[in-house]
Each structure stands twice: as structure tokens, then as C-alpha cells.
mmCIF file of the N, C-alpha and C atoms, coordinates in Angstrom:
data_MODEL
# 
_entry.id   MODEL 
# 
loop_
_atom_site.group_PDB 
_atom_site.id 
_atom_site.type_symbol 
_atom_site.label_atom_id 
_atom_site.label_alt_id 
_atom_site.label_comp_id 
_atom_site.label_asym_id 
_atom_site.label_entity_id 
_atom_site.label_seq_id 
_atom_site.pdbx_PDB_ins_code 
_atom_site.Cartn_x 
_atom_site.Cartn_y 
_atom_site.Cartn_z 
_atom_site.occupancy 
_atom_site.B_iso_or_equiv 
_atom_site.pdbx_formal_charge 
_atom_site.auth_seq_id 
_atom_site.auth_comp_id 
_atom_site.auth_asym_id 
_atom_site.auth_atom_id 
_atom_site.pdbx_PDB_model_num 
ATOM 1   N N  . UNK A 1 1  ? -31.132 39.020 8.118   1.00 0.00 ? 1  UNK A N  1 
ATOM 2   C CA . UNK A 1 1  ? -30.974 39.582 6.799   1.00 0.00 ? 1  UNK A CA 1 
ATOM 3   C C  . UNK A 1 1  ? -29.579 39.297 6.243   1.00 0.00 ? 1  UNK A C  1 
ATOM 4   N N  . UNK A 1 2  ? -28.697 39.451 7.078   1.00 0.00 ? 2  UNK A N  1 
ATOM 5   C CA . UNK A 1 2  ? -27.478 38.809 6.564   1.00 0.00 ? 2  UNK A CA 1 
ATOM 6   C C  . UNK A 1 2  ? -26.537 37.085 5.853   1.00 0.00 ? 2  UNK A C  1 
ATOM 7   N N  . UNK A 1 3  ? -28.007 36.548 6.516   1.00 0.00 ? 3  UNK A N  1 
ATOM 8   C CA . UNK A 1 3  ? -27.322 35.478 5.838   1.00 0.00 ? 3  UNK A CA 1 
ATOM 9   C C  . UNK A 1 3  ? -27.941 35.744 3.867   1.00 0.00 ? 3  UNK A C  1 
ATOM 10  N N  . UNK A 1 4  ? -29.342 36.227 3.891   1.00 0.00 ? 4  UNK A N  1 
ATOM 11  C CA . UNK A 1 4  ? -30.072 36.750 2.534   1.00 0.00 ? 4  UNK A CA 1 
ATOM 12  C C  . UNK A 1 4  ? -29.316 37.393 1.777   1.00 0.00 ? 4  UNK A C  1 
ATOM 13  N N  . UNK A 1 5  ? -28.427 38.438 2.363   1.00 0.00 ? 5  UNK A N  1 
ATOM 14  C CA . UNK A 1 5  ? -27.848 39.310 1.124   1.00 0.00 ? 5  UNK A CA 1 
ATOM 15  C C  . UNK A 1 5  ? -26.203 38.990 0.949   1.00 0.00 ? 5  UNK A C  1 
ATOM 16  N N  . UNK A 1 6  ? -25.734 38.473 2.419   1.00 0.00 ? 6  UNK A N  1 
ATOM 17  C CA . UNK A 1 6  ? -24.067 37.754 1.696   1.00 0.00 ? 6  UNK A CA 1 
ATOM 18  C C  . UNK A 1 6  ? -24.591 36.223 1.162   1.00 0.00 ? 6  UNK A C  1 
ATOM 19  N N  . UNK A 1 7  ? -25.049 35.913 1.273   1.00 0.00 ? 7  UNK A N  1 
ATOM 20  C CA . UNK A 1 7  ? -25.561 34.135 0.840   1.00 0.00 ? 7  UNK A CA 1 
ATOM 21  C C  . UNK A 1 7  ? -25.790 34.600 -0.680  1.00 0.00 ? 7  UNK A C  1 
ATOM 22  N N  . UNK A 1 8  ? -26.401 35.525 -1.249  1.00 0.00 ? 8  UNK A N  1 
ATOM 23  C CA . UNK A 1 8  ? -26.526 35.837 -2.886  1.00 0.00 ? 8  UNK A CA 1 
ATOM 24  C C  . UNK A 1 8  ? -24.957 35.972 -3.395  1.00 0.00 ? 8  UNK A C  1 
ATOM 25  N N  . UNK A 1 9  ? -24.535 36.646 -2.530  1.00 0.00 ? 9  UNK A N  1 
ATOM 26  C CA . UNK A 1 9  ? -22.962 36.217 -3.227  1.00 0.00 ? 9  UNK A CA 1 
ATOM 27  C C  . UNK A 1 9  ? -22.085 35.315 -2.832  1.00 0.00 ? 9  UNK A C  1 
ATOM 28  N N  . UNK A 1 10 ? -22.478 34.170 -2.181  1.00 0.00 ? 10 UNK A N  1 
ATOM 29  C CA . UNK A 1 10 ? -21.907 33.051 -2.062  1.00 0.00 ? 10 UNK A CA 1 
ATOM 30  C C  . UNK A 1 10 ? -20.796 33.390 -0.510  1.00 0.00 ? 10 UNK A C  1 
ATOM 31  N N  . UNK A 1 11 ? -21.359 34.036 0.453   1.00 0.00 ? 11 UNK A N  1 
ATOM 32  C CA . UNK A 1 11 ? -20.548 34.257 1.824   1.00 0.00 ? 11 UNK A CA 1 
ATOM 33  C C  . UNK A 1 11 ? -21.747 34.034 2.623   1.00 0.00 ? 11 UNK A C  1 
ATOM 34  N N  . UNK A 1 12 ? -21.051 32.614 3.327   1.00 0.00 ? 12 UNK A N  1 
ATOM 35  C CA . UNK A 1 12 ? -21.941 32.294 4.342   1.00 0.00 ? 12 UNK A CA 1 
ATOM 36  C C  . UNK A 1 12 ? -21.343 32.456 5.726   1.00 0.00 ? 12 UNK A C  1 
ATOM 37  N N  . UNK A 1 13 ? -22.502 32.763 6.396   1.00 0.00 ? 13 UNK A N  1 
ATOM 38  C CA . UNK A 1 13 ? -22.670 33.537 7.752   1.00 0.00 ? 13 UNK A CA 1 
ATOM 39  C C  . UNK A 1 13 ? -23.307 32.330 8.811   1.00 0.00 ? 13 UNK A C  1 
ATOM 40  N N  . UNK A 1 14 ? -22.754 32.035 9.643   1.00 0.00 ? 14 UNK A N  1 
ATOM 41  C CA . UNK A 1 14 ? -23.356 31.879 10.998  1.00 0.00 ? 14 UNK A CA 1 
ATOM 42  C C  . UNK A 1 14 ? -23.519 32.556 12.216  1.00 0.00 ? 14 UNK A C  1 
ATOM 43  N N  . UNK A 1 15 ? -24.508 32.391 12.807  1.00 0.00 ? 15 UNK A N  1 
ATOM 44  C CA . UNK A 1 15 ? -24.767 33.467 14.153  1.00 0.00 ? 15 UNK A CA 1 
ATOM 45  C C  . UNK A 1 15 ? -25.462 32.476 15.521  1.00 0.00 ? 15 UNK A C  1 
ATOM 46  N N  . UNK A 1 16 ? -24.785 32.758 16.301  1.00 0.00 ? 16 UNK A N  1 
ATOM 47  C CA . UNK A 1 16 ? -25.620 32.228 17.554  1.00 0.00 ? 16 UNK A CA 1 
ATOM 48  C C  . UNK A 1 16 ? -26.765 32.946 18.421  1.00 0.00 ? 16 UNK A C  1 
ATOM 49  N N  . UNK A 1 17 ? -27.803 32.629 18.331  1.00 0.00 ? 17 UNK A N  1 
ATOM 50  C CA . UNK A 1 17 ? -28.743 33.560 18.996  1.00 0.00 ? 17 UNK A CA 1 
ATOM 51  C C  . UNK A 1 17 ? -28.616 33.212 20.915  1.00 0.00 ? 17 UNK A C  1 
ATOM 52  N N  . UNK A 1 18 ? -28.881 34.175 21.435  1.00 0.00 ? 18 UNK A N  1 
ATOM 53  C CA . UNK A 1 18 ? -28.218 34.581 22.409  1.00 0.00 ? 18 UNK A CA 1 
ATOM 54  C C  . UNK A 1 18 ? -29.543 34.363 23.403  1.00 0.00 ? 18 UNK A C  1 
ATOM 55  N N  . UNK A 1 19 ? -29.836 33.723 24.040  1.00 0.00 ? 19 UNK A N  1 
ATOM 56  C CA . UNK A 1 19 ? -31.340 34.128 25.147  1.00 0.00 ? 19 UNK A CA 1 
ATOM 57  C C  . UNK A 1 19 ? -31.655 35.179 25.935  1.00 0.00 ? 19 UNK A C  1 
ATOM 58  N N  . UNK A 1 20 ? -32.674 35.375 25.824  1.00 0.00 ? 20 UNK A N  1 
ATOM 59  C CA . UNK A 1 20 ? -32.658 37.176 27.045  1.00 0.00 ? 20 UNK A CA 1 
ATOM 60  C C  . UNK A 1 20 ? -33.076 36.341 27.880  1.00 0.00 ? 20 UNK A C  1 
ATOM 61  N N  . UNK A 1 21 ? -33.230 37.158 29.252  1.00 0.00 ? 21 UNK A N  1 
ATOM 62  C CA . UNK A 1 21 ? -33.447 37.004 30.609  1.00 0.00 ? 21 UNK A CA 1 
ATOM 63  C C  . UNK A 1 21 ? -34.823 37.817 30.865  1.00 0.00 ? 21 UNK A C  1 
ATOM 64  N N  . UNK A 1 22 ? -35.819 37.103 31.447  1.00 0.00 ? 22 UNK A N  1 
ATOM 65  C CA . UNK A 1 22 ? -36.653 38.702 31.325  1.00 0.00 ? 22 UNK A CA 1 
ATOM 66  C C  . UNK A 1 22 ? -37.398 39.034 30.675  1.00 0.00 ? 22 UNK A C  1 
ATOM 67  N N  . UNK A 1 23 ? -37.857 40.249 30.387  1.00 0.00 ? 23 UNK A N  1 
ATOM 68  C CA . UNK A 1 23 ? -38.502 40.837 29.304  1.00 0.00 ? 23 UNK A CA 1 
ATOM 69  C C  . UNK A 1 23 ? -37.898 41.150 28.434  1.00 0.00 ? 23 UNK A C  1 
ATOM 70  N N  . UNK A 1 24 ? -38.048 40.808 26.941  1.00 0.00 ? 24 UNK A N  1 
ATOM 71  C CA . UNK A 1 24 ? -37.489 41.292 25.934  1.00 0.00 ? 24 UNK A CA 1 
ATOM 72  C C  . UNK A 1 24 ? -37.631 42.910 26.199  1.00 0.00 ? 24 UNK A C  1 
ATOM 73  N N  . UNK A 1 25 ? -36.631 43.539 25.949  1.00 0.00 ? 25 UNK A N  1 
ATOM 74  C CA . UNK A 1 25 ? -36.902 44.729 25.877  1.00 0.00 ? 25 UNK A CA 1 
ATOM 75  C C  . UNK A 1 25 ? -36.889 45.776 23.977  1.00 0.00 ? 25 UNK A C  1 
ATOM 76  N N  . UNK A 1 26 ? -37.000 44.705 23.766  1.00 0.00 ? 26 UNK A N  1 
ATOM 77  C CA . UNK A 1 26 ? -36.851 45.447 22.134  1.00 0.00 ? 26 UNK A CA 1 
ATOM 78  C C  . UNK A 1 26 ? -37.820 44.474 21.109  1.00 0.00 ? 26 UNK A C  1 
ATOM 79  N N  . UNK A 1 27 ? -38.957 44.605 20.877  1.00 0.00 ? 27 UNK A N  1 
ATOM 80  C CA . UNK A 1 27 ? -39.671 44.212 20.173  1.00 0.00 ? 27 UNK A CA 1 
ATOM 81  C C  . UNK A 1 27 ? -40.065 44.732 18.684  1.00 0.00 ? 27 UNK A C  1 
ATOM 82  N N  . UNK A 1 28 ? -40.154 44.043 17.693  1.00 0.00 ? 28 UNK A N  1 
ATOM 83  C CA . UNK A 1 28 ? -40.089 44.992 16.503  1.00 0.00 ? 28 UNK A CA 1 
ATOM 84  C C  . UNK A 1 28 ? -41.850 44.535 16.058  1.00 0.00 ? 28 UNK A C  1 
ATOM 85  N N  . UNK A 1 29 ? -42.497 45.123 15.075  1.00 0.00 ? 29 UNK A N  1 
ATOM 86  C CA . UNK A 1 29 ? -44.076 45.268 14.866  1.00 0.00 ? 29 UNK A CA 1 
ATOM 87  C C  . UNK A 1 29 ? -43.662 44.134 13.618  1.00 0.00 ? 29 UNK A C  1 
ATOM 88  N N  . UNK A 1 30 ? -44.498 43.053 13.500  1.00 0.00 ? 30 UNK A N  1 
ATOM 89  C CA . UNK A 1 30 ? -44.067 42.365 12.035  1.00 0.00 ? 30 UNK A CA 1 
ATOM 90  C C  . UNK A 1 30 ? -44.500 42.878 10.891  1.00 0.00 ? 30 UNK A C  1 
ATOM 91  N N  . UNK A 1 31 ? -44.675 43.455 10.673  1.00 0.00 ? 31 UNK A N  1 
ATOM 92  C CA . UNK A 1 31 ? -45.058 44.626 9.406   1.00 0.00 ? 31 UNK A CA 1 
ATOM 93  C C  . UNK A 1 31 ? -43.419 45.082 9.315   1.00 0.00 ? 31 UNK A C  1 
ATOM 94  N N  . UNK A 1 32 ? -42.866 45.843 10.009  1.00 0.00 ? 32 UNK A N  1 
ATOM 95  C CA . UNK A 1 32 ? -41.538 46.166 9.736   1.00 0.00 ? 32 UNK A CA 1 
ATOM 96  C C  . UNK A 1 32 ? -40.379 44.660 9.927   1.00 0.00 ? 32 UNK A C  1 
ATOM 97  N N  . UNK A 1 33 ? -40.257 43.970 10.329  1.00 0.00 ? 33 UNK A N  1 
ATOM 98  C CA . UNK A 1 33 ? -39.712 42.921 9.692   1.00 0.00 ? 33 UNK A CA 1 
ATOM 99  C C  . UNK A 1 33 ? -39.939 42.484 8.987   1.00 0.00 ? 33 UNK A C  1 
ATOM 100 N N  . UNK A 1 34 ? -40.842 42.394 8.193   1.00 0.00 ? 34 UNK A N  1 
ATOM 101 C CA . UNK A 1 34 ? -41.805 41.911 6.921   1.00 0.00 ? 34 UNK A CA 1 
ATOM 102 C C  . UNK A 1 34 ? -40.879 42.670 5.777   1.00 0.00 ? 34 UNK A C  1 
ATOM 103 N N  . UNK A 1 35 ? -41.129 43.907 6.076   1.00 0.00 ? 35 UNK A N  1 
ATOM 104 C CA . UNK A 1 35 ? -40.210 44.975 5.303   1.00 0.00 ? 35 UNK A CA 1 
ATOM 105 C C  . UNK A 1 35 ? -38.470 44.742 4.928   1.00 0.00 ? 35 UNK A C  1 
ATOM 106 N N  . UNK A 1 36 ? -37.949 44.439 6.049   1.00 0.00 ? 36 UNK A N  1 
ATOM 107 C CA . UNK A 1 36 ? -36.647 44.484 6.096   1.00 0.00 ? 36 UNK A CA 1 
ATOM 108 C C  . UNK A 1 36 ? -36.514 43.465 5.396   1.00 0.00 ? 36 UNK A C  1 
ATOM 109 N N  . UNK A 1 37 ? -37.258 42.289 5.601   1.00 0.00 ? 37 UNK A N  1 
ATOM 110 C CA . UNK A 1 37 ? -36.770 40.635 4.849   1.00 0.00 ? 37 UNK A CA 1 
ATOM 111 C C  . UNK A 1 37 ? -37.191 41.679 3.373   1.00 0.00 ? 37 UNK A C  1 
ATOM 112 N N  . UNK A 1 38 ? -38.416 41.973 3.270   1.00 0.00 ? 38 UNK A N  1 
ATOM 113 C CA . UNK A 1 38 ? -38.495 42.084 2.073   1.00 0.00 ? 38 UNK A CA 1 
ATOM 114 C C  . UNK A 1 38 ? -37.722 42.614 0.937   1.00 0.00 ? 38 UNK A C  1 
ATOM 115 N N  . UNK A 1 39 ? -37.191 44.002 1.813   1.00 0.00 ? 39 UNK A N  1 
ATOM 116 C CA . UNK A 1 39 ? -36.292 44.499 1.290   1.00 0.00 ? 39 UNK A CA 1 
ATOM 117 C C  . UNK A 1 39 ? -34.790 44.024 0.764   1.00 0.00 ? 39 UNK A C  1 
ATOM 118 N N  . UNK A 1 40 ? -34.398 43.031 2.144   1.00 0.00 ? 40 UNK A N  1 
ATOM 119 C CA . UNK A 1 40 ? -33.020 42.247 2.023   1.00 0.00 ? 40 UNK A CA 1 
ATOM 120 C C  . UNK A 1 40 ? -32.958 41.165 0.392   1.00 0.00 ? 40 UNK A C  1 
ATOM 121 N N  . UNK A 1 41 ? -34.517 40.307 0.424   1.00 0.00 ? 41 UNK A N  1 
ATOM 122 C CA . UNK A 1 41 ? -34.313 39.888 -0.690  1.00 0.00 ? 41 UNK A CA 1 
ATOM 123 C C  . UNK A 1 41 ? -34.307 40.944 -1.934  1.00 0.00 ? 41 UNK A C  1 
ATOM 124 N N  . UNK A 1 42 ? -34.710 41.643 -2.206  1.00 0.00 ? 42 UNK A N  1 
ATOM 125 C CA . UNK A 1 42 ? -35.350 42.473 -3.204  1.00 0.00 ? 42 UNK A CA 1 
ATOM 126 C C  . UNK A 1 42 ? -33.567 43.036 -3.448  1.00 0.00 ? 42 UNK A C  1 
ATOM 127 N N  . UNK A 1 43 ? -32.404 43.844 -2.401  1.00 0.00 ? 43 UNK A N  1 
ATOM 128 C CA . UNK A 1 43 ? -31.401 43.833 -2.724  1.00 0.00 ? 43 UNK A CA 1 
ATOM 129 C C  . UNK A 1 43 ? -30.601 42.529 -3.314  1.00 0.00 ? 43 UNK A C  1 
ATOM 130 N N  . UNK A 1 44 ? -30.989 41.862 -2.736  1.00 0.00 ? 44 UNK A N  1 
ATOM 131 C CA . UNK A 1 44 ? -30.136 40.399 -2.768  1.00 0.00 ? 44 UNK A CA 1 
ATOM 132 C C  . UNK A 1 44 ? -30.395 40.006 -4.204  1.00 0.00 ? 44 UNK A C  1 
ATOM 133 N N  . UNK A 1 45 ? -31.549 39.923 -5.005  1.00 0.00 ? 45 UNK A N  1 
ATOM 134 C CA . UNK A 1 45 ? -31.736 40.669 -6.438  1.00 0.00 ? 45 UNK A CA 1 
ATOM 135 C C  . UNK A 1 45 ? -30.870 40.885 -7.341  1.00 0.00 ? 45 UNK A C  1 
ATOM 136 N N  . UNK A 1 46 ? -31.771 41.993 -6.712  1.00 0.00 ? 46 UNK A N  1 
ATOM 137 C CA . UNK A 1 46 ? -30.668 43.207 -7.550  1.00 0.00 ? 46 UNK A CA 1 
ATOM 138 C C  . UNK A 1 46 ? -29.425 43.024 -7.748  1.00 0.00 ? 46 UNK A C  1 
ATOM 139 N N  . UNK A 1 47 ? -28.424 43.269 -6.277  1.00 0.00 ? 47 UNK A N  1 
ATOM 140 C CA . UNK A 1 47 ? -27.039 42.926 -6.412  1.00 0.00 ? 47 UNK A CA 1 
ATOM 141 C C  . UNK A 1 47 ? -26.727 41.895 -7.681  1.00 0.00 ? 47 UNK A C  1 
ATOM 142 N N  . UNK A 1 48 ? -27.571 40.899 -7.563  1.00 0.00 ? 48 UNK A N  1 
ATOM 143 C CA . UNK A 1 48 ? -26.862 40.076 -8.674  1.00 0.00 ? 48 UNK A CA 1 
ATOM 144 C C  . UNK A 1 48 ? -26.685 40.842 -10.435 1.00 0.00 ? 48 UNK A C  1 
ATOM 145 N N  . UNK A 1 49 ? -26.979 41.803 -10.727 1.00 0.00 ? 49 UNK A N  1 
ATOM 146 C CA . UNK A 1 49 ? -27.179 42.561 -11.528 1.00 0.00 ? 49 UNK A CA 1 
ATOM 147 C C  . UNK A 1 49 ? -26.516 43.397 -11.722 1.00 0.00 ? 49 UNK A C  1 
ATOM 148 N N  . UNK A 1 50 ? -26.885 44.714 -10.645 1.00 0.00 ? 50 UNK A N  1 
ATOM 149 C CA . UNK A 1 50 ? -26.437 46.169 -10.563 1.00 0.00 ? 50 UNK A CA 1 
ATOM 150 C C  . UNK A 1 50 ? -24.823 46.111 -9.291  1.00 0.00 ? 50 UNK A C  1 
ATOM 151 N N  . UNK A 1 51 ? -23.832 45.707 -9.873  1.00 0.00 ? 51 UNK A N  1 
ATOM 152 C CA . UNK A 1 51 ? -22.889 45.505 -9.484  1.00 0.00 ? 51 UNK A CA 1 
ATOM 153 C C  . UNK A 1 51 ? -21.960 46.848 -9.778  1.00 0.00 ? 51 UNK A C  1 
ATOM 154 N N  . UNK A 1 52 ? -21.746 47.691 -8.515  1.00 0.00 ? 52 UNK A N  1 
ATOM 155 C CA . UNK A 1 52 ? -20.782 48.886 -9.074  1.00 0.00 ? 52 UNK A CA 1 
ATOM 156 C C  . UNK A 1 52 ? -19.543 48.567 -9.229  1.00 0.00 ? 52 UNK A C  1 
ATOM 157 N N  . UNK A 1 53 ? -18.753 49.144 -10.409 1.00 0.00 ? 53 UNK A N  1 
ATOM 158 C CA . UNK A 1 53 ? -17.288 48.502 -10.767 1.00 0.00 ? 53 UNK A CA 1 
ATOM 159 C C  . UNK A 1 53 ? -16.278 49.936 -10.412 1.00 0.00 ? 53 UNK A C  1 
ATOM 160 N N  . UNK A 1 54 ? -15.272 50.011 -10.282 1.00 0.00 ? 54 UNK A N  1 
ATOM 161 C CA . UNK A 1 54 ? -14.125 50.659 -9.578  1.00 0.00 ? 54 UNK A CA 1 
ATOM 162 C C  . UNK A 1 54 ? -13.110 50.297 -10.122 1.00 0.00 ? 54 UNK A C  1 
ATOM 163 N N  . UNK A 1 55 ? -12.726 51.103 -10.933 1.00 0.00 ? 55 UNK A N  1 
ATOM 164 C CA . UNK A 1 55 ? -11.107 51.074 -11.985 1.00 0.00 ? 55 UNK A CA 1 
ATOM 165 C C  . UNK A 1 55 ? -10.226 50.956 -11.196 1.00 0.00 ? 55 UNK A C  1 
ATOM 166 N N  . UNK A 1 56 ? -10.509 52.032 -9.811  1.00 0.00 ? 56 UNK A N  1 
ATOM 167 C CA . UNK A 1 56 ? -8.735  52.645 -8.943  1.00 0.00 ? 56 UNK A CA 1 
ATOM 168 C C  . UNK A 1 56 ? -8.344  51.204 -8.154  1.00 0.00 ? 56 UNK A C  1 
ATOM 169 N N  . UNK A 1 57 ? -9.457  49.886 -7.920  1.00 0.00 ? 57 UNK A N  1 
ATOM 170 C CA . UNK A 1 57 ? -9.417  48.811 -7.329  1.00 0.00 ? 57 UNK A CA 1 
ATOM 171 C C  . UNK A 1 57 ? -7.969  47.852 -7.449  1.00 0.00 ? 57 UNK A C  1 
ATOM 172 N N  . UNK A 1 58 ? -6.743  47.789 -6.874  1.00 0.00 ? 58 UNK A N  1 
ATOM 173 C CA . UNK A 1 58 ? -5.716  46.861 -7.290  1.00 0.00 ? 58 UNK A CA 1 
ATOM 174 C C  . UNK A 1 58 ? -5.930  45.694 -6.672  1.00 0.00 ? 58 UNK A C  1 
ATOM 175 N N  . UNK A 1 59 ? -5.777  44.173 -7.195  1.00 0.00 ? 59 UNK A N  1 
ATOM 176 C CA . UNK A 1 59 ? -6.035  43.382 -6.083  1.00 0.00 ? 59 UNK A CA 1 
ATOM 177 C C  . UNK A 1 59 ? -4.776  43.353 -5.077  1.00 0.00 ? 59 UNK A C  1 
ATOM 178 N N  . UNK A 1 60 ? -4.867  42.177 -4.338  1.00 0.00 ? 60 UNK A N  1 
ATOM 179 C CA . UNK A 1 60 ? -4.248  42.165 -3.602  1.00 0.00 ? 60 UNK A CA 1 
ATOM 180 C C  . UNK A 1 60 ? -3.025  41.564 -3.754  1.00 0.00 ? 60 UNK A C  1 
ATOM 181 N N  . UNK A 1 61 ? -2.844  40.720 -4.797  1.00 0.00 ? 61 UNK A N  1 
ATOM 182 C CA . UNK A 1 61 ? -2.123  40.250 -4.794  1.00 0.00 ? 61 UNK A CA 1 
ATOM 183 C C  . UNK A 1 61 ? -0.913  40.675 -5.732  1.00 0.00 ? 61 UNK A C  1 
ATOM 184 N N  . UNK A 1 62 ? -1.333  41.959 -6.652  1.00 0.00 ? 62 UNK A N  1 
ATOM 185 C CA . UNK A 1 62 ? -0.588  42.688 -7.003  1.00 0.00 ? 62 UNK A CA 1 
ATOM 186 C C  . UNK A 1 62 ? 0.206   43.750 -6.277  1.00 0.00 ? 62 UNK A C  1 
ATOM 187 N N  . UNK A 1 63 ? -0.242  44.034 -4.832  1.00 0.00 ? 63 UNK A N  1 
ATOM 188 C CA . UNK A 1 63 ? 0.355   44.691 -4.374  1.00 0.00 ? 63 UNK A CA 1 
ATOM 189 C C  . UNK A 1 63 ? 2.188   44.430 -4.156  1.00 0.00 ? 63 UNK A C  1 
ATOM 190 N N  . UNK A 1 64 ? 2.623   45.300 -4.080  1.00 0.00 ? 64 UNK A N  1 
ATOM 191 C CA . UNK A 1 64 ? 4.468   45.812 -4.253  1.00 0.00 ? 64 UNK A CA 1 
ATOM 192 C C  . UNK A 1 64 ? 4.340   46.420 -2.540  1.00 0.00 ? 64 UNK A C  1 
ATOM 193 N N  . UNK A 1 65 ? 3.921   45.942 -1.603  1.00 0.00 ? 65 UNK A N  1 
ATOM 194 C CA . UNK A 1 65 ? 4.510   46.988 -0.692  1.00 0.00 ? 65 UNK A CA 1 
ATOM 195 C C  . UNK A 1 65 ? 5.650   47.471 -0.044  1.00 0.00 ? 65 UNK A C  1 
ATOM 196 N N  . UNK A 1 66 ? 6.869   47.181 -0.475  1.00 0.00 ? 66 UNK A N  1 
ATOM 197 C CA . UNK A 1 66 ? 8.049   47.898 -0.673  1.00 0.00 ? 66 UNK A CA 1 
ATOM 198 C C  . UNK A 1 66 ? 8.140   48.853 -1.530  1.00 0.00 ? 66 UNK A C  1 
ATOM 199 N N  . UNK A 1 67 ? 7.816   48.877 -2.448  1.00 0.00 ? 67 UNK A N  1 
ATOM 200 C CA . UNK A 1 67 ? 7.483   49.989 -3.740  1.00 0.00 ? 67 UNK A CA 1 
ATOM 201 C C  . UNK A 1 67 ? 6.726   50.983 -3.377  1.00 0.00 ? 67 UNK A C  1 
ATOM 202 N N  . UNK A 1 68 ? 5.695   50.514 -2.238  1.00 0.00 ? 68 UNK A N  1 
ATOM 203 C CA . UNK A 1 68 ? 4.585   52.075 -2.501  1.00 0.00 ? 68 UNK A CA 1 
ATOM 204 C C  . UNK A 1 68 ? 5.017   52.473 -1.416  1.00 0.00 ? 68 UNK A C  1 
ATOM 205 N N  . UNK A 1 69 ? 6.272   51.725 -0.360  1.00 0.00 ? 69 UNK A N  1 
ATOM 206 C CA . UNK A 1 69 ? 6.085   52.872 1.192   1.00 0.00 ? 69 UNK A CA 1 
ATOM 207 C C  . UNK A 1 69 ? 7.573   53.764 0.320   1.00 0.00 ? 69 UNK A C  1 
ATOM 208 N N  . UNK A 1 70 ? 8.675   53.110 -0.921  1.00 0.00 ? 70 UNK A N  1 
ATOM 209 C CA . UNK A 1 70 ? 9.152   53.702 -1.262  1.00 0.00 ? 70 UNK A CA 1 
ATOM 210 C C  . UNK A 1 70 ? 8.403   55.259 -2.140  1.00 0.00 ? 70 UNK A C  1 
ATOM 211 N N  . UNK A 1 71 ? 7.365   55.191 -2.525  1.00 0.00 ? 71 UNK A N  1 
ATOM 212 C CA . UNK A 1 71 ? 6.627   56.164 -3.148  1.00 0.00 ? 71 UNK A CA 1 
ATOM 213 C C  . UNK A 1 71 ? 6.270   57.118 -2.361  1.00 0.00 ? 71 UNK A C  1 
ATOM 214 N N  . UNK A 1 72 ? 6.362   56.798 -0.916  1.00 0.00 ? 72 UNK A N  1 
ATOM 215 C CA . UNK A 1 72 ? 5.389   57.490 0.032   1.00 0.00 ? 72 UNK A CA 1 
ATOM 216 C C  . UNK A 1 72 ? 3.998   57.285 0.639   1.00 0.00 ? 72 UNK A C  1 
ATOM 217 N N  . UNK A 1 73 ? 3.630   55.797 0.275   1.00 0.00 ? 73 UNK A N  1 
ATOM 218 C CA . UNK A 1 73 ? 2.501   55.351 0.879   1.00 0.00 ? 73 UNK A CA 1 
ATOM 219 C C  . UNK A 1 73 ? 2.947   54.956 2.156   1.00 0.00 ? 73 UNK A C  1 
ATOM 220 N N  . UNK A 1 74 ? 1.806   55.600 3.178   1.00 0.00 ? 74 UNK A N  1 
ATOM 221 C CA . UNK A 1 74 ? 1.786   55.352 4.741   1.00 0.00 ? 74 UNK A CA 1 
ATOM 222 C C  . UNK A 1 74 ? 0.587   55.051 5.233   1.00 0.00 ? 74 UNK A C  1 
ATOM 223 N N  . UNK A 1 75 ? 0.030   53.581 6.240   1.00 0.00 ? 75 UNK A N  1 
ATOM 224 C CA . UNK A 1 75 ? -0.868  53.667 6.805   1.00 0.00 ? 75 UNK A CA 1 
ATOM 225 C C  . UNK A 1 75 ? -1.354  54.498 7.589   1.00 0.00 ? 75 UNK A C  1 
ATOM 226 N N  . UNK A 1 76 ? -2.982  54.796 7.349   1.00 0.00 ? 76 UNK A N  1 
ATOM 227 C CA . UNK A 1 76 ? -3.361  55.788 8.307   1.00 0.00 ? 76 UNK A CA 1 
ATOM 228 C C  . UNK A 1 76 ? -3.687  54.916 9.941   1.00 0.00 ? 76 UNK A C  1 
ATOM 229 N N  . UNK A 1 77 ? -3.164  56.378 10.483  1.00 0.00 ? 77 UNK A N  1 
ATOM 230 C CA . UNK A 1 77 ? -3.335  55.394 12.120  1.00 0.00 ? 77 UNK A CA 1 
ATOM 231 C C  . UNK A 1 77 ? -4.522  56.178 12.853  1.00 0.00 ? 77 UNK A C  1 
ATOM 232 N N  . UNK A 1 78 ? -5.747  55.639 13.245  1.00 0.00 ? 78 UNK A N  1 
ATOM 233 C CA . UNK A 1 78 ? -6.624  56.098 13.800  1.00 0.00 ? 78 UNK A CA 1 
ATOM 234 C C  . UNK A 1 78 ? -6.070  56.505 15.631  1.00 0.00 ? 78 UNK A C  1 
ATOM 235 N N  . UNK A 1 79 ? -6.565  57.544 16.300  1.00 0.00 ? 79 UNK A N  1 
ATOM 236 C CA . UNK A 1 79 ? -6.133  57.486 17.594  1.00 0.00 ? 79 UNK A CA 1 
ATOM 237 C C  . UNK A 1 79 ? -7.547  57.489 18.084  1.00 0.00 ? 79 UNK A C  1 
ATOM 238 N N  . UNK A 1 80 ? -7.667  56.961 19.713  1.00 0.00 ? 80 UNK A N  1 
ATOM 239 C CA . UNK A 1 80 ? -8.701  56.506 20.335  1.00 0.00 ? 80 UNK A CA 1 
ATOM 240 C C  . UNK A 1 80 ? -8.627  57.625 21.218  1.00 0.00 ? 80 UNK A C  1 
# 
């Protein structure tokens, strides 16, 4: 599904499929993959359309980051 819905916006994806050993242990019913493709295109669609827009968005290349750690901007640090 991923190459379907970043490929509508022009980000292409490669993936290596991997061989099992064995018994697959995860089988999906093709009725529900049927679904998911279906669905992936049906977003993939859309997206081209219903695009949500975001004012607070700065790019990147406007960024000042001397200016904003002077403001008080600090990365957040996740702990593990």
C-alpha cells in the first residue's frame, strides 16, 4: 500500500521482501487485502484533492535557530 499512497505524491518507496522459513504464520483472507488496496487507492484519490493546510507550518529553511533557542525554544528529549 505504500508505494500507492506516497507514489500519488510523487515519493517513491522501495522494499525488499524477505522469505519465511516454514509456515507462513500470518495469512490474510483476500477479501481483506482486496479492501486495503482498495482503500489505499481510493485515499491516494482523494489526497490529491482534500489536502489539509496548516498556517502555524514554517519551512525549513526559514528557520533562525539561534533566534528561537534565544526566545526559549528547547528540544524535547524523550527518555527510554
Amino acid at each position: 500500500m505504500a508505494p500507492i499512497i506516497f507514489g500519488a505524491h510523487g515519493i517513491w518507496v522501495d522494499f525488499e521482501i524477505v522469505e519465511e522459513k516454514g509456515i507462513p504464520g500470518n495469512r490474510e483472507h483476500p477479501l481483506k487485502t482486496g479492501l486495503d488496496v482498495s482503500r489505499s487507492l481510493l485515499w491516494a484519490l482523494m489526497s490529491q484533492v482534500l489536502q489539509p493546510q496548516c498556517s502555524s507550518v514554517i519551512p525549513l529553511v526559514d528557520v533562525n535557530l539561534p533566534t528561537w533557542r534565544q526566545k526559549g525554544f528547547k528540544c524535547e528529549r524523550v527518555s527510554l
